[in-house]
C-alpha positions as CSV (number, residue, x, y, z in Angstrom):
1,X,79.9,117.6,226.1
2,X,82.3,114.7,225.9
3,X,81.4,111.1,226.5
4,X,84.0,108.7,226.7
5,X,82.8,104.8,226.0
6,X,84.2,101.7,227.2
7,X,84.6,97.8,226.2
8,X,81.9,96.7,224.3
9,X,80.3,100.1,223.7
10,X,83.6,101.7,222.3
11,X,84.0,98.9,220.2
12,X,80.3,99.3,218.6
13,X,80.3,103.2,217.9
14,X,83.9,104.5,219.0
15,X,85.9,105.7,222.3
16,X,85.0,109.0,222.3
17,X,81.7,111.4,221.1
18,X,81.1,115.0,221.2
19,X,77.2,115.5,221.9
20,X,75.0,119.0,222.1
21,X,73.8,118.3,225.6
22,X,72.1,121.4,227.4
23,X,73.8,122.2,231.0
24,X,71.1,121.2,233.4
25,X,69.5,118.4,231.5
26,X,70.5,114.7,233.5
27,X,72.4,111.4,232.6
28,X,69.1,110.1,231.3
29,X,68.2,112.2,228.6
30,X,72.0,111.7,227.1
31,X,71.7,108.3,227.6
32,X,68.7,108.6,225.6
33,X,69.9,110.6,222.6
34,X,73.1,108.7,222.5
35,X,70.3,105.6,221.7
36,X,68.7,107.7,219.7
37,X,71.4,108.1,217.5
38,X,73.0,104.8,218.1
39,X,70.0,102.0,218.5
40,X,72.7,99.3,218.4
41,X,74.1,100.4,221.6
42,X,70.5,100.4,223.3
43,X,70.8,96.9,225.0
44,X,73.7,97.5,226.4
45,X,72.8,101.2,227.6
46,X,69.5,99.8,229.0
47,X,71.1,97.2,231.1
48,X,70.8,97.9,235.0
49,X,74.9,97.1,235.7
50,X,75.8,99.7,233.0
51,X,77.4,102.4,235.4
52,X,78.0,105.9,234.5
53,X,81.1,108.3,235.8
54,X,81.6,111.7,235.6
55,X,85.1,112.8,236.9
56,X,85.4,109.2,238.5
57,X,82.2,109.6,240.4
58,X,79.6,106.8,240.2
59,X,76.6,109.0,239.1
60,X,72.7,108.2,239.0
61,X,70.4,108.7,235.7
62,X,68.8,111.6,237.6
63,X,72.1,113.6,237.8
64,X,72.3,117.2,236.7
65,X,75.4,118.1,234.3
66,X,77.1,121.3,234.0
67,X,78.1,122.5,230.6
68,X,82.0,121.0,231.1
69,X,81.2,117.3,232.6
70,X,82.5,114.4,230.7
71,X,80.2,111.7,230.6
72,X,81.6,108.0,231.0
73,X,79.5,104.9,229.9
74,X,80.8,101.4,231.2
75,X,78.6,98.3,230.1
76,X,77.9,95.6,232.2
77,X,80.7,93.3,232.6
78,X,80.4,89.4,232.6
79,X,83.2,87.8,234.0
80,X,84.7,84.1,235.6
């Protein structure tokens, strides 16, 4: 599965990962492994205005991917 990272996230681990993700399992538990793997990313990850796209669909944590979704991470913005 590919998931794309943006703005402060891309600039911690990279733009772009390829991750083993089972079809069926949810946003969640690759939100979780991508922690896993990456615990300097968690705060941001963890945040409640972090948003998460698939196909440029605002998706939920308890979403169900198929075996072709690319999986978008925003972090929260700040802004003035």
């Amino acid at each position: 599965m590919k998931v794309l990272l943006y703005g402060r996230l891309a600039e911690a681990i990279g733009p772009e990962l390829e991750m083993g993700a089972t079809p069926g399992c949810s946003v969640a538990s690759v939100r979780d492994s991508l922690i896993a793997s990456h615990p300097e990313i968690e705060s941001m990850l963890r945040k409640r205005r972090a948003l998460t796209f698939i196909g440029g669909q605002l998706v939920r944590d308890d979403h169900l991917l198929t075996g072709d979704d690319t999986l978008e991470f925003l972090p929260p913005v700040s802004g003035g």
